[in-house]
mmCIF file of the N, C-alpha and C atoms, coordinates in Angstrom:
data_MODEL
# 
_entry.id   MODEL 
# 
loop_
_atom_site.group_PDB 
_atom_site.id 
_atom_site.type_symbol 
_atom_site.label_atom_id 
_atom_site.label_alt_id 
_atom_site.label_comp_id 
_atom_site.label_asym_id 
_atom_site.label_entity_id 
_atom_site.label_seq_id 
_atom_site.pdbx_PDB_ins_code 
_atom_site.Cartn_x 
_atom_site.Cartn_y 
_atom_site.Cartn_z 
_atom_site.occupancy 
_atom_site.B_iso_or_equiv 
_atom_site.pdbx_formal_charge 
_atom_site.auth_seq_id 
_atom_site.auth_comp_id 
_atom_site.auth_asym_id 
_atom_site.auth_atom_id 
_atom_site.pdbx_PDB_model_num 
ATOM 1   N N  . UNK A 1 1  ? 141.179 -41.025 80.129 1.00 0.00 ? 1  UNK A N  1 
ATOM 2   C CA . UNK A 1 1  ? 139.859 -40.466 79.929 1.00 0.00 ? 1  UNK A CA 1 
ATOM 3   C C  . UNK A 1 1  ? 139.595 -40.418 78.424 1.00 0.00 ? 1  UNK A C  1 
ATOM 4   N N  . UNK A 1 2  ? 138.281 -40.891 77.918 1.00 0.00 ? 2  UNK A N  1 
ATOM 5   C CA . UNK A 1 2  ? 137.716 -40.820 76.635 1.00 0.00 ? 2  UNK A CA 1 
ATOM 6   C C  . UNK A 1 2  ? 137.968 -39.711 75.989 1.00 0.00 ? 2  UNK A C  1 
ATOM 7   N N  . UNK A 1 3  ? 137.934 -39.251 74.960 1.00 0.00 ? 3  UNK A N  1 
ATOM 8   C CA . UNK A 1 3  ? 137.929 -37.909 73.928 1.00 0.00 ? 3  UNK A CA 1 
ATOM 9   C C  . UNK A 1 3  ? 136.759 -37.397 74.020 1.00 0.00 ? 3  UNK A C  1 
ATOM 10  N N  . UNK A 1 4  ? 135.508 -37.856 74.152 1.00 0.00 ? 4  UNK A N  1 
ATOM 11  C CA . UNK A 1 4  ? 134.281 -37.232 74.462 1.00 0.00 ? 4  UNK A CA 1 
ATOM 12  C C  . UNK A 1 4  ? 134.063 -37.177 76.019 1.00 0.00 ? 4  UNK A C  1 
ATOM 13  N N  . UNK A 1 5  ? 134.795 -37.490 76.971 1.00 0.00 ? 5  UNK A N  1 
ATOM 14  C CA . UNK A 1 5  ? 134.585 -37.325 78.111 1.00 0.00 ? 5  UNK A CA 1 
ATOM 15  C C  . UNK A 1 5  ? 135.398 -35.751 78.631 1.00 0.00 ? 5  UNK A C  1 
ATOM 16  N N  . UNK A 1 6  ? 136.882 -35.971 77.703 1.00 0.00 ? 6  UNK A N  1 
ATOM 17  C CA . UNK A 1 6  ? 137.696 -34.892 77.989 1.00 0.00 ? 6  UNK A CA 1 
ATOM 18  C C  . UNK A 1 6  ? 136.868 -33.535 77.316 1.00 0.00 ? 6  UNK A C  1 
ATOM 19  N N  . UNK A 1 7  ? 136.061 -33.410 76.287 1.00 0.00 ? 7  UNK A N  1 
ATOM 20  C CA . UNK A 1 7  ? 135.209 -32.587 75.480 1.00 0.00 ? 7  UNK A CA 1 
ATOM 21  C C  . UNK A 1 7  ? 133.899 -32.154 76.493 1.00 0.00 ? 7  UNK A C  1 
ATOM 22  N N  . UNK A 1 8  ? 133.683 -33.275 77.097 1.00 0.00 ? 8  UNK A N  1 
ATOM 23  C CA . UNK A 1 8  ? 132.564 -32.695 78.033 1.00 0.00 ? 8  UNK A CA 1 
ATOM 24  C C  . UNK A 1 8  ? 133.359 -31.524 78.793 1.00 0.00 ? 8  UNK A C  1 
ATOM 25  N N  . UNK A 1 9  ? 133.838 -32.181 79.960 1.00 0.00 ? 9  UNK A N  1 
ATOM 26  C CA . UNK A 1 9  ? 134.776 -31.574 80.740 1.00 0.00 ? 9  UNK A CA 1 
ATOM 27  C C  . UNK A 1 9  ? 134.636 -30.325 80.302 1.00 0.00 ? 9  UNK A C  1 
ATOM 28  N N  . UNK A 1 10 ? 135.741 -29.983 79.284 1.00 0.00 ? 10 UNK A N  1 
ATOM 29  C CA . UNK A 1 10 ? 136.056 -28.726 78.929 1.00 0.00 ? 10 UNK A CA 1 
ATOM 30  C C  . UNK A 1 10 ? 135.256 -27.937 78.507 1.00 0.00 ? 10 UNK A C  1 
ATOM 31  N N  . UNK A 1 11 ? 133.942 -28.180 77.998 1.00 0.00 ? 11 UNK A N  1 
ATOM 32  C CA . UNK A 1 11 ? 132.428 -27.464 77.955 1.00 0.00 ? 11 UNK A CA 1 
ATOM 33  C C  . UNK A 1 11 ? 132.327 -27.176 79.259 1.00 0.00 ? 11 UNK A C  1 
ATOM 34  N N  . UNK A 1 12 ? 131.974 -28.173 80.071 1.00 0.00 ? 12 UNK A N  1 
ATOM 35  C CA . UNK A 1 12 ? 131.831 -27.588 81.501 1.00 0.00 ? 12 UNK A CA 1 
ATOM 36  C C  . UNK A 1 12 ? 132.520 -26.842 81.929 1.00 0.00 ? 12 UNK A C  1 
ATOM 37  N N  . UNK A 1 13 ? 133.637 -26.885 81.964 1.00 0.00 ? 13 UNK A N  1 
ATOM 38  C CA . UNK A 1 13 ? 134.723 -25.862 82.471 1.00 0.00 ? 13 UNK A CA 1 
ATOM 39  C C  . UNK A 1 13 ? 134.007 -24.318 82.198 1.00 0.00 ? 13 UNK A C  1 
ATOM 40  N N  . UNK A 1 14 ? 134.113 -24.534 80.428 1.00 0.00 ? 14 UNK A N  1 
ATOM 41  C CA . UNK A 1 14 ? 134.054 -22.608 80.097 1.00 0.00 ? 14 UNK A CA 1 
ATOM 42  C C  . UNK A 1 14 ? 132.747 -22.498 80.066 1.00 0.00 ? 14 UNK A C  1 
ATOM 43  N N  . UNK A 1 15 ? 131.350 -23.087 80.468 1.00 0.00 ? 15 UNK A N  1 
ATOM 44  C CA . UNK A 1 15 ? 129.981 -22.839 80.554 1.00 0.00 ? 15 UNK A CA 1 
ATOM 45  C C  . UNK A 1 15 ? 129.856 -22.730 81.976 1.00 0.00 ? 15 UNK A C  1 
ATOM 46  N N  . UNK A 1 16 ? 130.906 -23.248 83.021 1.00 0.00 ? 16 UNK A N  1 
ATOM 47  C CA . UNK A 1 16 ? 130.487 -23.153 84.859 1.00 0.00 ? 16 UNK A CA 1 
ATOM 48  C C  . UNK A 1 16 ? 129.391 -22.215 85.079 1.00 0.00 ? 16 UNK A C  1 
ATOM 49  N N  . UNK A 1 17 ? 129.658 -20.763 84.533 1.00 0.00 ? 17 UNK A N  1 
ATOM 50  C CA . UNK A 1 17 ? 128.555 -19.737 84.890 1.00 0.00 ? 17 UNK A CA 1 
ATOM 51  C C  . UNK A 1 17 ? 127.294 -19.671 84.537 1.00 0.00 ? 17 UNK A C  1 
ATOM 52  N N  . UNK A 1 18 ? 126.704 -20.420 83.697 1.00 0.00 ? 18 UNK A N  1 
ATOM 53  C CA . UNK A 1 18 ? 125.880 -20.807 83.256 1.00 0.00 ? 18 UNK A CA 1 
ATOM 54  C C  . UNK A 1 18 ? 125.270 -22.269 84.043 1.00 0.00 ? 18 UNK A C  1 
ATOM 55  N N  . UNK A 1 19 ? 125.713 -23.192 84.513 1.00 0.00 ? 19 UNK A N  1 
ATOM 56  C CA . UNK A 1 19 ? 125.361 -24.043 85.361 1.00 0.00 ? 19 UNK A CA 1 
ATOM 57  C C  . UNK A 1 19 ? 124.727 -24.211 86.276 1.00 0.00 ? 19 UNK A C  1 
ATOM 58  N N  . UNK A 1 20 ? 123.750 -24.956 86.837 1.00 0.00 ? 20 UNK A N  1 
ATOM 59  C CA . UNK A 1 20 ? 123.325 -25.194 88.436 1.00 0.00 ? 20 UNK A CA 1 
ATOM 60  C C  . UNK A 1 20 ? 123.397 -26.446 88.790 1.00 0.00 ? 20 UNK A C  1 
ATOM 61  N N  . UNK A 1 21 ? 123.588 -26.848 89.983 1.00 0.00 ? 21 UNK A N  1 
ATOM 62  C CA . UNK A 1 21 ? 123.358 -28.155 90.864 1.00 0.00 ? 21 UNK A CA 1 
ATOM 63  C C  . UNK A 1 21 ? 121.835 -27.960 90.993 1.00 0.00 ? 21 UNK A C  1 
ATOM 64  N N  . UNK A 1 22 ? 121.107 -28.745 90.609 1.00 0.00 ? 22 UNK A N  1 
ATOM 65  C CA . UNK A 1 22 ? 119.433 -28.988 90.541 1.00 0.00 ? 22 UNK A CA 1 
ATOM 66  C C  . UNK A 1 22 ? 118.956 -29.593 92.255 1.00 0.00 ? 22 UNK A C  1 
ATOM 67  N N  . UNK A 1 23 ? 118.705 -28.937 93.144 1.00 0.00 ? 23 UNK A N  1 
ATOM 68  C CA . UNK A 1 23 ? 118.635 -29.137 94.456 1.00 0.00 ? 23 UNK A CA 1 
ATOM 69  C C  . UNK A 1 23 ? 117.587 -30.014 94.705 1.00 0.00 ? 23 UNK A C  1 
ATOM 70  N N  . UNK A 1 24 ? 116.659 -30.667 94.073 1.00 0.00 ? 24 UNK A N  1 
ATOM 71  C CA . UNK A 1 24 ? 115.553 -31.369 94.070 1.00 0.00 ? 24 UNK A CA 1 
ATOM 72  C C  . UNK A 1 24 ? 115.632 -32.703 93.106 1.00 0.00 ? 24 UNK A C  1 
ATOM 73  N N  . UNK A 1 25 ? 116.048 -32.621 91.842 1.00 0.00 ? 25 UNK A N  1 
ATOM 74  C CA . UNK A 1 25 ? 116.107 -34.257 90.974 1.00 0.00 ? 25 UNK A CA 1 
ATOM 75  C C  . UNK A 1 25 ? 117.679 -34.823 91.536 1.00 0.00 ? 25 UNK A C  1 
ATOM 76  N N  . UNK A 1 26 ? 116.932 -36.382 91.241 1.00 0.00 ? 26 UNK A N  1 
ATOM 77  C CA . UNK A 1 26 ? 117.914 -37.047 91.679 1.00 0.00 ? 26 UNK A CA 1 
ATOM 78  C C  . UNK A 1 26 ? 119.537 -37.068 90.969 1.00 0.00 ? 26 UNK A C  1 
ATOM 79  N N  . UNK A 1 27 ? 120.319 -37.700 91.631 1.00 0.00 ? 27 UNK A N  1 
ATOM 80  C CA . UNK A 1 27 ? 121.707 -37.910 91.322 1.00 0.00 ? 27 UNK A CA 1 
ATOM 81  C C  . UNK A 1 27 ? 122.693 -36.218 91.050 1.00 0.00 ? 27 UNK A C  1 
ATOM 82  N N  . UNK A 1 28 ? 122.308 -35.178 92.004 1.00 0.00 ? 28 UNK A N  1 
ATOM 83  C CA . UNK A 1 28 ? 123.187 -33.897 92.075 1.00 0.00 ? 28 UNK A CA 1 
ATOM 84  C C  . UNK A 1 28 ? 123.328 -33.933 90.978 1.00 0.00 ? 28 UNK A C  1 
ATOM 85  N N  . UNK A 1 29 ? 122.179 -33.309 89.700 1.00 0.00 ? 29 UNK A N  1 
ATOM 86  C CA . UNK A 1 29 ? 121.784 -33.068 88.623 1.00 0.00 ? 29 UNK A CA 1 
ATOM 87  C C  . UNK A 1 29 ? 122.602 -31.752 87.936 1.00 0.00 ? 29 UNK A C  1 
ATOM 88  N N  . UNK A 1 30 ? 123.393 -31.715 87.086 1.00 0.00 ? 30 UNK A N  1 
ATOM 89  C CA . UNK A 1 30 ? 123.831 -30.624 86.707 1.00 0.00 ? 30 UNK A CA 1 
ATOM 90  C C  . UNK A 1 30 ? 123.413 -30.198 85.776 1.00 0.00 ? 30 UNK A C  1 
ATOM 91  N N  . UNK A 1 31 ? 123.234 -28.863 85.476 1.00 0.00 ? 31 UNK A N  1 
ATOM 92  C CA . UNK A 1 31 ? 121.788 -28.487 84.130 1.00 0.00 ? 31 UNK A CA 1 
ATOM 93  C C  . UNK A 1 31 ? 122.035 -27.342 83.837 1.00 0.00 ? 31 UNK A C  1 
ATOM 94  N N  . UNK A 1 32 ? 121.738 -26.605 82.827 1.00 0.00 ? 32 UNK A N  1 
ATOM 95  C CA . UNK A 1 32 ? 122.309 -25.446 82.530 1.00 0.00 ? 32 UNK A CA 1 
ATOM 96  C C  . UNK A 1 32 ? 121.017 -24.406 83.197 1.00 0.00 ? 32 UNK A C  1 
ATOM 97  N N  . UNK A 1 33 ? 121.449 -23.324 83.323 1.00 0.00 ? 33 UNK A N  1 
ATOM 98  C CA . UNK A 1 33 ? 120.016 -22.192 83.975 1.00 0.00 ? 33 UNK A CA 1 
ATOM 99  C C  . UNK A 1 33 ? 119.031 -22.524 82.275 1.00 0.00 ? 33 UNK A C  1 
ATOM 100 N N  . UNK A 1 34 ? 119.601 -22.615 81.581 1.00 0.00 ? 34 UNK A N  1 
ATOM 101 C CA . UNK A 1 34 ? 118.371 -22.613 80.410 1.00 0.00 ? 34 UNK A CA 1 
ATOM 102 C C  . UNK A 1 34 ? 118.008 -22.972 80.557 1.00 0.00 ? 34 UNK A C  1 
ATOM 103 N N  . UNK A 1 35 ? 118.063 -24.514 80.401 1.00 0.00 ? 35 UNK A N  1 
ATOM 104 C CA . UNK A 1 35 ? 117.298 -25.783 80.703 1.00 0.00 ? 35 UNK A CA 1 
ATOM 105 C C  . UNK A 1 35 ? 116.575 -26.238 82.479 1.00 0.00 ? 35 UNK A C  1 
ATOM 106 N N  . UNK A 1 36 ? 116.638 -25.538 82.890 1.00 0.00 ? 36 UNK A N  1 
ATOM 107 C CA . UNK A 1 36 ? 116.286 -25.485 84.797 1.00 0.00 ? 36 UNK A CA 1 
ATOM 108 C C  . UNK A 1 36 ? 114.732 -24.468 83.800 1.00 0.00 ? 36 UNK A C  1 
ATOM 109 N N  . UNK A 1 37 ? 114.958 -23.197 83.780 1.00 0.00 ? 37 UNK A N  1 
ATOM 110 C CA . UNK A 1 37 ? 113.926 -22.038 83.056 1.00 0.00 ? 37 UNK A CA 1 
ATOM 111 C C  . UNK A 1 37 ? 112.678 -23.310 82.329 1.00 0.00 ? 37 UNK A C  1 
ATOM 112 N N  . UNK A 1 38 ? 113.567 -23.827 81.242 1.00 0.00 ? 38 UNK A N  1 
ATOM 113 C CA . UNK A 1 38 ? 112.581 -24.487 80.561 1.00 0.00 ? 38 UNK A CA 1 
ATOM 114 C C  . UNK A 1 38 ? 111.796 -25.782 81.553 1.00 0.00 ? 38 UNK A C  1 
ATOM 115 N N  . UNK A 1 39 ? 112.345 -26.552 81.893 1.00 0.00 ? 39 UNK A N  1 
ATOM 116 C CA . UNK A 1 39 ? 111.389 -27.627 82.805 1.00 0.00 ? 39 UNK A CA 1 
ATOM 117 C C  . UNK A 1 39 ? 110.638 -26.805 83.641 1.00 0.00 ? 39 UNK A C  1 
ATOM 118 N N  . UNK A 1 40 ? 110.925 -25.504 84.173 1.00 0.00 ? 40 UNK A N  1 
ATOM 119 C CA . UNK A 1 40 ? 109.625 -24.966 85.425 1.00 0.00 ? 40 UNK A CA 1 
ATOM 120 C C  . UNK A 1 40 ? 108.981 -24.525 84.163 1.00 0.00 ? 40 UNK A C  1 
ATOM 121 N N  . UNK A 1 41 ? 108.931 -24.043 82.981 1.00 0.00 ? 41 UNK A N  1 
ATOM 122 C CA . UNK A 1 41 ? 107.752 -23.893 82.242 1.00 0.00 ? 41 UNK A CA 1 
ATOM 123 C C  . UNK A 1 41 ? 106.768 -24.671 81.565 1.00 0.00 ? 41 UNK A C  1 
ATOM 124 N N  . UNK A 1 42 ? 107.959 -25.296 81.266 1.00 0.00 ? 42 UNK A N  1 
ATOM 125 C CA . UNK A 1 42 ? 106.874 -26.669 81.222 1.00 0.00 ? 42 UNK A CA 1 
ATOM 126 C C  . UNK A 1 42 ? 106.144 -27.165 81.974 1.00 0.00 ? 42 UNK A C  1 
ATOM 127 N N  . UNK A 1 43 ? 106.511 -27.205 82.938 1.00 0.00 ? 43 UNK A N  1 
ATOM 128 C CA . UNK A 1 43 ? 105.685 -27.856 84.136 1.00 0.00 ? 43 UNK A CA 1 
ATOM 129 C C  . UNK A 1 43 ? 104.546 -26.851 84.553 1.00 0.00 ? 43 UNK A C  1 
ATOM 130 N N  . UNK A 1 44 ? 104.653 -26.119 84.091 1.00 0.00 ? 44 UNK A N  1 
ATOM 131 C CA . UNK A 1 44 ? 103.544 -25.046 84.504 1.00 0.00 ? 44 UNK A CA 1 
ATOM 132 C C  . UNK A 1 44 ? 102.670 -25.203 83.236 1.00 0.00 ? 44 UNK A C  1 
ATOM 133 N N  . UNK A 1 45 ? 103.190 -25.562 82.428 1.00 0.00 ? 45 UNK A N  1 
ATOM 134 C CA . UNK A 1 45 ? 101.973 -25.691 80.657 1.00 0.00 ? 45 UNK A CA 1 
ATOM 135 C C  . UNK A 1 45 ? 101.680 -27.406 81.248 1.00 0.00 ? 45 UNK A C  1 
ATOM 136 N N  . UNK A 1 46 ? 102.400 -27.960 81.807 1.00 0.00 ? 46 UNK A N  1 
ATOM 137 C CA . UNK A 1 46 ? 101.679 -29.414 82.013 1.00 0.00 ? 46 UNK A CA 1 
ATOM 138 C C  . UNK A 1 46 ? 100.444 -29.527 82.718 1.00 0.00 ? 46 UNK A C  1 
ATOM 139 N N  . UNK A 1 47 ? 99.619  -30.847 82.887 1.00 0.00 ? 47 UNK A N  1 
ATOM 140 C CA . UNK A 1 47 ? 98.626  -31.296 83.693 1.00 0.00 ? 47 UNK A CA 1 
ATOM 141 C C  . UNK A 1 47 ? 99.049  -32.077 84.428 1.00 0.00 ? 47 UNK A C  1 
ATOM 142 N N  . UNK A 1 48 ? 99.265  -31.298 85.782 1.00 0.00 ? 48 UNK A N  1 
ATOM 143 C CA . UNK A 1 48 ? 100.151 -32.325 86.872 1.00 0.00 ? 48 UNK A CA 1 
ATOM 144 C C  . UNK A 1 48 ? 99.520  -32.530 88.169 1.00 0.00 ? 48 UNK A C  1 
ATOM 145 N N  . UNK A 1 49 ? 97.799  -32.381 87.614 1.00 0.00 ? 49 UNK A N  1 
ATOM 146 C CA . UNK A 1 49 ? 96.508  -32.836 88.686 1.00 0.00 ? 49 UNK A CA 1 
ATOM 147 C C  . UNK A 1 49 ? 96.770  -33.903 89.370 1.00 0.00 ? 49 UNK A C  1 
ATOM 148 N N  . UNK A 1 50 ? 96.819  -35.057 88.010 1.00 0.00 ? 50 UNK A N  1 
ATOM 149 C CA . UNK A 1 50 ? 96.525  -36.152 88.698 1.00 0.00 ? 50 UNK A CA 1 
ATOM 150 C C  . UNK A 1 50 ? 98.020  -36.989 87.578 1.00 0.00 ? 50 UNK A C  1 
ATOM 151 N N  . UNK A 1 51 ? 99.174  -37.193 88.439 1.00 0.00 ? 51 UNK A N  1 
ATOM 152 C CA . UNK A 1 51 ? 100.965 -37.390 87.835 1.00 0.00 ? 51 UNK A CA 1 
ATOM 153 C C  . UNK A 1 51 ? 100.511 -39.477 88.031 1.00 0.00 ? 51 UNK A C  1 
ATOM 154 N N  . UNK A 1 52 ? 99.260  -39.735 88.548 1.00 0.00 ? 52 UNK A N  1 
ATOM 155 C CA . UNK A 1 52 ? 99.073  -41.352 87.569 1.00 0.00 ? 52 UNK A CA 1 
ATOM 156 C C  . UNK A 1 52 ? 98.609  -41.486 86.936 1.00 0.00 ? 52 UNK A C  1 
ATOM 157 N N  . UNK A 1 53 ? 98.086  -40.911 86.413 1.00 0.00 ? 53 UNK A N  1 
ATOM 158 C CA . UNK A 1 53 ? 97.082  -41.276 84.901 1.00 0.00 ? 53 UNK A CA 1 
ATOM 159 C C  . UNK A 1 53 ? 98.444  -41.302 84.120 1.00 0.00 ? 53 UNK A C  1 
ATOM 160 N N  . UNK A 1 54 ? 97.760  -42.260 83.104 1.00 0.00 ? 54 UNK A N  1 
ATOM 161 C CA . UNK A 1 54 ? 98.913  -43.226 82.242 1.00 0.00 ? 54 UNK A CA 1 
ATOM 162 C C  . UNK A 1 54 ? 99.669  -44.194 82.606 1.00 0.00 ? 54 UNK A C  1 
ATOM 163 N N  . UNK A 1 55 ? 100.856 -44.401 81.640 1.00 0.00 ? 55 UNK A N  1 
ATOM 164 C CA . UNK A 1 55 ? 101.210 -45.695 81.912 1.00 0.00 ? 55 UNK A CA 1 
ATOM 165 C C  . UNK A 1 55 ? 103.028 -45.127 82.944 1.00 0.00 ? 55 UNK A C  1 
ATOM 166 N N  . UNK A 1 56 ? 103.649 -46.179 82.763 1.00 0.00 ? 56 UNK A N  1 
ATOM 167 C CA . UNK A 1 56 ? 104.211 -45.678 83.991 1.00 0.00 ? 56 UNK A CA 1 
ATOM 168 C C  . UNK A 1 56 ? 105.676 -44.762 83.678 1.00 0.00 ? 56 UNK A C  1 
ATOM 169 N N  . UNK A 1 57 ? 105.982 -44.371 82.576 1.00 0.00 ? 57 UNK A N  1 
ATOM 170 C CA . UNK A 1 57 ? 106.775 -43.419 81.761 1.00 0.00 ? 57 UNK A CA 1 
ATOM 171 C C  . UNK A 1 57 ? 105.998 -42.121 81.542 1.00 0.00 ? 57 UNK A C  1 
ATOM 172 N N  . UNK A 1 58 ? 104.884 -41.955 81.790 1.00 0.00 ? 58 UNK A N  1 
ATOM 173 C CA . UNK A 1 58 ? 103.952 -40.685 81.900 1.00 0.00 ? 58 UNK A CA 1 
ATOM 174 C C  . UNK A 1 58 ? 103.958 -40.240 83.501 1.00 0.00 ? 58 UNK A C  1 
ATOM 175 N N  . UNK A 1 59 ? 103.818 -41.613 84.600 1.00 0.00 ? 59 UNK A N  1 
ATOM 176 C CA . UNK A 1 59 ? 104.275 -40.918 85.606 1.00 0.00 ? 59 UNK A CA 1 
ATOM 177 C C  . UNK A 1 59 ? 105.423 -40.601 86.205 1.00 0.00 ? 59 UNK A C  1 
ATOM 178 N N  . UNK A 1 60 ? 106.532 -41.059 85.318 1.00 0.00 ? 60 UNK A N  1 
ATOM 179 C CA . UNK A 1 60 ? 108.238 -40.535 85.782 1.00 0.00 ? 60 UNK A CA 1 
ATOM 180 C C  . UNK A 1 60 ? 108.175 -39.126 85.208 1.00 0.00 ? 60 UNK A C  1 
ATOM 181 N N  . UNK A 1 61 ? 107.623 -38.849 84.224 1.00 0.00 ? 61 UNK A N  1 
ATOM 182 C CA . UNK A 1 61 ? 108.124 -37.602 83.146 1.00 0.00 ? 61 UNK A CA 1 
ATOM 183 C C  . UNK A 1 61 ? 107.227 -36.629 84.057 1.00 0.00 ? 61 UNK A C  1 
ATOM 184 N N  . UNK A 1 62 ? 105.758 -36.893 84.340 1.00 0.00 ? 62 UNK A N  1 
ATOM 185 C CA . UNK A 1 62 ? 105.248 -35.899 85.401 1.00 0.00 ? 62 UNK A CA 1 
ATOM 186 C C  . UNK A 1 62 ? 105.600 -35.979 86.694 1.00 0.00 ? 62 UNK A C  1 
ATOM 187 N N  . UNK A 1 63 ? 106.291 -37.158 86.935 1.00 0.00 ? 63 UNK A N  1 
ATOM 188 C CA . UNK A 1 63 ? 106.816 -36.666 88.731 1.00 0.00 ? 63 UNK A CA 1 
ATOM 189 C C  . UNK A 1 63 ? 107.861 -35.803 88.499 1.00 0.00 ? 63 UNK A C  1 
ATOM 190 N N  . UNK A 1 64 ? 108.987 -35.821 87.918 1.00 0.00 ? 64 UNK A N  1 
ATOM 191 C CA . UNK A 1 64 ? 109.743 -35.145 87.609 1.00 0.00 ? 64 UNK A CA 1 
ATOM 192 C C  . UNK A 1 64 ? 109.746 -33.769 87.200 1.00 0.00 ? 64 UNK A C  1 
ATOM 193 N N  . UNK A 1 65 ? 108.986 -33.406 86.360 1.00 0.00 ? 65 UNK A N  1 
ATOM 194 C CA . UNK A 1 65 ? 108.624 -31.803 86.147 1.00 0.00 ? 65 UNK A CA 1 
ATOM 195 C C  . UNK A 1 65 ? 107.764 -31.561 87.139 1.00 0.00 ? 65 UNK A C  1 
ATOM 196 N N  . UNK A 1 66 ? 107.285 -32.461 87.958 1.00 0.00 ? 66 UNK A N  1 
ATOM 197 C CA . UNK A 1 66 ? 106.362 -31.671 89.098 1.00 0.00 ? 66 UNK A CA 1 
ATOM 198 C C  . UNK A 1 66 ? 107.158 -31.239 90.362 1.00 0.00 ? 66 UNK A C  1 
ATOM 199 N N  . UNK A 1 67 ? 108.450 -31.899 90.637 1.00 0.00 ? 67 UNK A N  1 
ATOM 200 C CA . UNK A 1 67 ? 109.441 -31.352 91.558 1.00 0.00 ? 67 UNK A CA 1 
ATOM 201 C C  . UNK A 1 67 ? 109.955 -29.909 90.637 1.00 0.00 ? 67 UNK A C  1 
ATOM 202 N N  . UNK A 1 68 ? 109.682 -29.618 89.500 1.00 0.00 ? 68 UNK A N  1 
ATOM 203 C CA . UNK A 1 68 ? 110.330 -27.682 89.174 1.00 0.00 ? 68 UNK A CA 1 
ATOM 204 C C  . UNK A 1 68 ? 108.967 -27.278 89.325 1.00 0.00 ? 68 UNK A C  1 
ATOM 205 N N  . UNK A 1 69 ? 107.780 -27.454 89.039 1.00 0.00 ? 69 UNK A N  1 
ATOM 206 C CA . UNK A 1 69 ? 106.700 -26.423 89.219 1.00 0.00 ? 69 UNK A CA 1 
ATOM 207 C C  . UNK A 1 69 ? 106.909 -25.661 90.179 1.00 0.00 ? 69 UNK A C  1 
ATOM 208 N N  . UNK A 1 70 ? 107.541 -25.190 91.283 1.00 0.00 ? 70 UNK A N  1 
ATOM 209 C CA . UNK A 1 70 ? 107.469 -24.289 91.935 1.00 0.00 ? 70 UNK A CA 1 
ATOM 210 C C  . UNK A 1 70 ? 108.846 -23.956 92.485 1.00 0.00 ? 70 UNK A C  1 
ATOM 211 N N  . UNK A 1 71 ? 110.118 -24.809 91.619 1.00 0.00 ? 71 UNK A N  1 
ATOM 212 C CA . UNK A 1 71 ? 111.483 -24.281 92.187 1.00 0.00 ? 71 UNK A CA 1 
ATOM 213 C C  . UNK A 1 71 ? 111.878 -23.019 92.128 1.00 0.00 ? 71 UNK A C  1 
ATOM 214 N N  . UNK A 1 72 ? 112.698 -22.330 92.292 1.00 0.00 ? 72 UNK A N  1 
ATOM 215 C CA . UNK A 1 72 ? 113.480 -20.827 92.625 1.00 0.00 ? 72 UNK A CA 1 
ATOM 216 C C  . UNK A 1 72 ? 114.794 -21.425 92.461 1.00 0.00 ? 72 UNK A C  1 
ATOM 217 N N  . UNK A 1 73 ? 114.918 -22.360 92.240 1.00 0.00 ? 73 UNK A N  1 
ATOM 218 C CA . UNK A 1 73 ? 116.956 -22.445 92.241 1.00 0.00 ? 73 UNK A CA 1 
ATOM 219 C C  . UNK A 1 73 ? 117.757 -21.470 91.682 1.00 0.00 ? 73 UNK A C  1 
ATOM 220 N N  . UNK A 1 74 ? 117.124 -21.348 90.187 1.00 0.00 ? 74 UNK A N  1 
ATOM 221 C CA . UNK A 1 74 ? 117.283 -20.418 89.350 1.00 0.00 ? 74 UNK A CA 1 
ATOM 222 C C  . UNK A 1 74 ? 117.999 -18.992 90.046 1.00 0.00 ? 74 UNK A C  1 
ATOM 223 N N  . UNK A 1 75 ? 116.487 -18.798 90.325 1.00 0.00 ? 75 UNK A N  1 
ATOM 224 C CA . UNK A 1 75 ? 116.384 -16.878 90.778 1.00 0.00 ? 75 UNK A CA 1 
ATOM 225 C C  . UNK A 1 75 ? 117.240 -17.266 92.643 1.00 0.00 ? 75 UNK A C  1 
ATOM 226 N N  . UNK A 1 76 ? 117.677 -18.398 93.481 1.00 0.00 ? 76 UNK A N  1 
ATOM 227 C CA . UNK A 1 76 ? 118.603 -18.425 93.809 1.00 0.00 ? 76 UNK A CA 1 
ATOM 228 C C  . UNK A 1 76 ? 119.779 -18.553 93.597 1.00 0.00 ? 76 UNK A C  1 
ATOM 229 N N  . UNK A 1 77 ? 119.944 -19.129 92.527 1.00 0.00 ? 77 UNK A N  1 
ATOM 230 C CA . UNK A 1 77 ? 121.570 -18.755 92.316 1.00 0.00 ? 77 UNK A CA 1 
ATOM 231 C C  . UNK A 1 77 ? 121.680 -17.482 91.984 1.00 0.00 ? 77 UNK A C  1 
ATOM 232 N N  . UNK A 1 78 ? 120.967 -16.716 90.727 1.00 0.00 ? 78 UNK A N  1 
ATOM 233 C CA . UNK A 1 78 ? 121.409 -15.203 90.460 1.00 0.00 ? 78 UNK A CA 1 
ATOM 234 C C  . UNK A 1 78 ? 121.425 -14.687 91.721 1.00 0.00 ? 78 UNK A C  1 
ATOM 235 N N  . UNK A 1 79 ? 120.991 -14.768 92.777 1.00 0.00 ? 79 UNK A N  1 
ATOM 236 C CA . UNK A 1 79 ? 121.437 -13.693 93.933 1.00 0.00 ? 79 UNK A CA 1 
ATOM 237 C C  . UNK A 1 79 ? 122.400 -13.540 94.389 1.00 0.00 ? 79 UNK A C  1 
# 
């Protein structure tokens, strides 16, 4: 295993509690609760009326924050 792979790892290890499995983006997404917090806010400051307008990197970045506009993973895991 790489030296930056073994470095990940061991971040992950002592951050676990801080972690979530993202139940909605693809590939069993692992993300920290910060960063889960921040994409549902964003997505709530976004315009995610109409996720085709633009070109087609405007509609990955808004399909994507439009699956957290209304997640709870978050406030499910703290329970």
């Amino acid at each position: 295993m790489g030296d930056m792979q073994k470095k990940i790892n061991e971040w992950i290890t002592r951050n676990r509690q801080n972690m979530i499995r993202c139940p909605y983006q693809p590939g069993n997404l692992l993300i920290t609760k910060q960063s889960c917090q921040r994409r549902r806010i964003k997505a709530r400051q976004e315009d995610l009326a109409n996720v085709m307008k633009g070109d087609v990197m405007d509609f990955i970045y808004r399909q994507g924050l439009s699956i957290c506009l209304n997640c709870d993973a978050v406030e499910r895991k703290a329970a």
